[in-house]
C-alpha positions in Angstrom: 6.9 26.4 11.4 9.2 25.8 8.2 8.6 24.9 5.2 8.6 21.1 4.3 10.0 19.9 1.1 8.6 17.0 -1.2 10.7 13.9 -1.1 9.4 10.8 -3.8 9.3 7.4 -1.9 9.4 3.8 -3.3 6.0 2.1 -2.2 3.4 -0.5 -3.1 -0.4 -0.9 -3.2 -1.8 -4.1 -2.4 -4.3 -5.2 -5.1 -6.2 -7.1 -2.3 -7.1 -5.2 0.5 -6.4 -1.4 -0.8 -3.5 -0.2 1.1 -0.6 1.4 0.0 2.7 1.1 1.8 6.1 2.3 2.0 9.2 1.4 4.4 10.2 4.6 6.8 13.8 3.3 7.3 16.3 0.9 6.7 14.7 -1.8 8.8 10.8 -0.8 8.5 9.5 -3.8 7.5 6.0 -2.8 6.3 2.5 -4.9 6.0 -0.6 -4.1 4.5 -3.6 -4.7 6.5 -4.6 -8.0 5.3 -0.8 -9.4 5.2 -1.0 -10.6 1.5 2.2 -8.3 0.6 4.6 -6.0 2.6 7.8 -3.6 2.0 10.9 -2.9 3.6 14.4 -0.8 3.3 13.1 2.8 3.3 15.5 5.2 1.1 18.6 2.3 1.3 17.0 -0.3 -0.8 13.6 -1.7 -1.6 12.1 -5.4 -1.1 9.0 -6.2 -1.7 7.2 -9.7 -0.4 4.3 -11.4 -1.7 1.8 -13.7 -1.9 1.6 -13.2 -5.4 3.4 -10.8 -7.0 0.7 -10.0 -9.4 -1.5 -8.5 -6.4 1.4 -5.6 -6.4 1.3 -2.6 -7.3 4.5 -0.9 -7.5 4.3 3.1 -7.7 6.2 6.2 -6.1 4.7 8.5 -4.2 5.4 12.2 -3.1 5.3 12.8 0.5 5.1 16.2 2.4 8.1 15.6 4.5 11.3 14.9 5.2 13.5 11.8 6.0 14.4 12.7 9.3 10.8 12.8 10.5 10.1 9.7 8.5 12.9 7.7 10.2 11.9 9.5 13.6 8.0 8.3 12.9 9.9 4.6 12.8 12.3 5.0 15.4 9.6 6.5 18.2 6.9 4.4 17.0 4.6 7.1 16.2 3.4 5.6 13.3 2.0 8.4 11.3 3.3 7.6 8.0 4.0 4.1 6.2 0.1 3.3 5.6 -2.2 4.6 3.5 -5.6 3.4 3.7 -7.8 3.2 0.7 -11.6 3.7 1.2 -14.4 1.8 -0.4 -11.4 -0.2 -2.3 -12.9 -3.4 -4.4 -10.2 -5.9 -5.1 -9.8 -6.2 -8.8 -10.3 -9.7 -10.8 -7.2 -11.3 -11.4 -8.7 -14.2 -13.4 -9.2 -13.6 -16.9 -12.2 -15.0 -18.4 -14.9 -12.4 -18.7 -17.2 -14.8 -17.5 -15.3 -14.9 -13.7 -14.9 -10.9 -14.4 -18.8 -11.1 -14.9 -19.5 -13.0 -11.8 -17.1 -11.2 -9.6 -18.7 -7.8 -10.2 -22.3 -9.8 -9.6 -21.0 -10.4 -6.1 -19.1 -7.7 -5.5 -22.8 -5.4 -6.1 -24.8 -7.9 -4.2 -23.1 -7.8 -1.5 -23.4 -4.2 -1.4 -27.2 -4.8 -0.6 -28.2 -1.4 -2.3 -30.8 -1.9 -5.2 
């Protein structure tokens, strides 16, 4: 087995649900799990759609690959790559009074049931 070289990728993290995704190819088009944002263009161009914009979370990330087996993940629909699932993520308030932030975290550890 050879050696696989790093390549950086355009991607986004969705503020909502957690997940952070990235187009494979040209035509990718990408979701997140919860739909509120998506991705497309692989290494050609890069479009993000939204919801609301402010629930992205633009970012690059370094991948273990190369583009071949990127487009080839696409093209076969394999789908190995393109998602990255966040554990345990907790949306973050995107209202600004501290009293909302207050009462966001208030149900955010009630509904955890552990106290």
């Amino acid at each position: 087995m050879k050696n696989k070289k790093y390549i950086k990728i355009n991607a986004i993290q969705c503020l909502e649900c957690g997940d952070i995704i990235y187009s494979r190819a040209r035509h990718d088009y990408r979701r997140c799990s919860c739909g509120a944002c998506a991705i497309d263009g692989g290494f050609e161009y890069t479009r993000v759609v939204a919801n609301k914009l402010k629930c992205v979370k633009r970012m690059k990330i370094k991948l273990e690959t190369v583009h071949q087996e990127l487009f080839d993940d696409w093209n076969e629909h394999i789908n190995e790559f393109g998602l990255i699932k966040t554990k345990n993520w907790i949306s973050p308030p995107l209202k600004k009074t501290c009293k909302e932030k207050i009462m966001y975290l208030v149900k955010q550890v009630l509904s955890l049931g552990k106290f």
